[in-house]
C-alpha positions in Angstrom: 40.6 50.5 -14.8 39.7 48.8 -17.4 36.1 46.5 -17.0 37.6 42.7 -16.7 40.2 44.4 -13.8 36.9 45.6 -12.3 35.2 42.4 -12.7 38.0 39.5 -11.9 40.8 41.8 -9.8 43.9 40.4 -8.9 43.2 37.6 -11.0 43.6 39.1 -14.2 47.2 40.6 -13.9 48.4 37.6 -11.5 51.8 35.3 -13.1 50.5 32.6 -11.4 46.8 32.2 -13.4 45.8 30.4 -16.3 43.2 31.2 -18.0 40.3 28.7 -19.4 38.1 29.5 -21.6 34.8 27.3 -22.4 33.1 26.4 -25.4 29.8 28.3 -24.4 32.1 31.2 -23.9 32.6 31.8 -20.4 36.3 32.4 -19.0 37.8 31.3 -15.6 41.0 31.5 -14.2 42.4 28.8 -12.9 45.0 29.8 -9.9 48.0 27.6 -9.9 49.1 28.0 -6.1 48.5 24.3 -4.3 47.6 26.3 -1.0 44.7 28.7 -2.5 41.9 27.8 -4.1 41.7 26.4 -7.8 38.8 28.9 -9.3 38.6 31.8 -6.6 36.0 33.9 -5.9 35.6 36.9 -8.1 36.3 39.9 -7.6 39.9 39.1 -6.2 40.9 42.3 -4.1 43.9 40.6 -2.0 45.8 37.5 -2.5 48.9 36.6 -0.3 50.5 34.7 -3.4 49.8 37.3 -6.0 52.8 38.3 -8.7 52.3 40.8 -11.1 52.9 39.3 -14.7 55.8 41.4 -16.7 54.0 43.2 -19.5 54.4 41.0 -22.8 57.0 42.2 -24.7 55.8 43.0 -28.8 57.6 41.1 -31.5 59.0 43.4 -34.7 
């Protein structure tokens, strides 16, 4: 597991996340679901609206 999984869980591999990045450098993700939370807490372990995001495909 790589360290960002380890640090953010679910978060980081979840279809339904956007992720924000700030000017000092900092990242959140921002959860998209009306019912949960807009920034979680961290690590996310479980998450009833979690989707795994389909691996990007590579353009030739």
């Amino acid at each position: 597991m790589d360290p960002e999984t380890q640090r953010v869980g679910l978060c980081v591999t979840c279809e339904k996340v956007k992720t924000v990045d700030s000017a000092r450098g900092s990242r959140f993700y921002l959860c998209t679901v009306p019912e949960l939370p807009k920034y979680p807490q961290l690590p996310r372990r479980a998450c009833p609206a979690y989707v795994k995001r389909a691996p990007s495909s590579t353009m030739r």
